[in-house]
C-alpha positions in Angstrom: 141.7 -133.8 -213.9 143.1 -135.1 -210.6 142.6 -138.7 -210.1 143.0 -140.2 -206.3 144.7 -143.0 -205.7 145.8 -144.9 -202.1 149.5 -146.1 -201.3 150.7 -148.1 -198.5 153.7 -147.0 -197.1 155.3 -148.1 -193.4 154.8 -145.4 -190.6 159.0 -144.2 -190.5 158.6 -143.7 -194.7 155.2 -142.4 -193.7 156.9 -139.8 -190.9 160.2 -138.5 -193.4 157.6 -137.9 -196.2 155.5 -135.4 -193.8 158.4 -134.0 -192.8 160.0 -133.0 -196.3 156.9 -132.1 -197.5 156.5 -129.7 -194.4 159.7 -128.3 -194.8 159.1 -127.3 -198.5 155.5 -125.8 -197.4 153.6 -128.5 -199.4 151.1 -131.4 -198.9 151.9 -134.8 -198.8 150.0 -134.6 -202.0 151.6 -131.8 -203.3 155.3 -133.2 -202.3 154.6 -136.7 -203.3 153.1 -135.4 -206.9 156.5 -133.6 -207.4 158.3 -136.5 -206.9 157.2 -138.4 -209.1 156.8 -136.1 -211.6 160.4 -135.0 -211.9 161.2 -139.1 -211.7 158.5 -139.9 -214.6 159.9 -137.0 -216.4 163.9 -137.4 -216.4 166.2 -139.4 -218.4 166.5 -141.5 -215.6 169.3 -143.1 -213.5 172.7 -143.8 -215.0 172.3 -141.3 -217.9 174.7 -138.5 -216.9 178.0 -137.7 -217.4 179.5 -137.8 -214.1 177.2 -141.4 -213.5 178.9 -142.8 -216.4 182.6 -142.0 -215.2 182.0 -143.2 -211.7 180.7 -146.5 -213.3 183.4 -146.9 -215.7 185.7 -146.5 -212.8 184.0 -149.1 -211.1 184.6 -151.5 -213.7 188.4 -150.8 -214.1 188.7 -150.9 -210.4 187.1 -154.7 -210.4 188.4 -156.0 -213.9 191.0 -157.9 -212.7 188.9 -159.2 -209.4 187.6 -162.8 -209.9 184.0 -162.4 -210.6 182.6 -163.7 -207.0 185.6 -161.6 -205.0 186.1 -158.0 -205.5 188.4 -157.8 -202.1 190.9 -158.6 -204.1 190.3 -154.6 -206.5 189.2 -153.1 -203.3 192.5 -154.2 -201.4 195.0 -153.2 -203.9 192.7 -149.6 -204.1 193.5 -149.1 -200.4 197.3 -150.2 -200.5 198.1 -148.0 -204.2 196.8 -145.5 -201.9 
């Protein structure tokens, strides 16, 4: 069963959607239904490997940084460059 539905989206959304759904040869429909499949479906965000590591980096890179100033990390990044 396909069930209809109406979304609101702002024309420029509107405009990139029609155009990656043309460049894949699908409908809005069809592109928009893929979308959100493959999100509904997957583990989601965060989950793999590589996500992990860059977030674990993130949080050595800032543990020392007083909680409301991270130019202190991101400074010392650049200059231990």
């Amino acid at each position: 069963m396909t069930t209809k539905v109406l979304v609101s989206f702002d024309d420029e959304l509107l405009r990139r959607i029609d155009r990656a759904a043309k460049g894949q040869g699908l409908t809005r429909s069809a592109y928009l239904a893929q979308l959100a499949a493959g999100d509904a479906s997957g583990p989601g965000p965060g989950v793999g490997r590589a996500v992990q590591l860059a977030c674990q980096e993130l949080d050595d890179l800032f543990a020392g940084a007083p909680p409301d100033d991270s130019t202190v990390a991101v400074r010392a990044a650049r200059d231990a460059r």
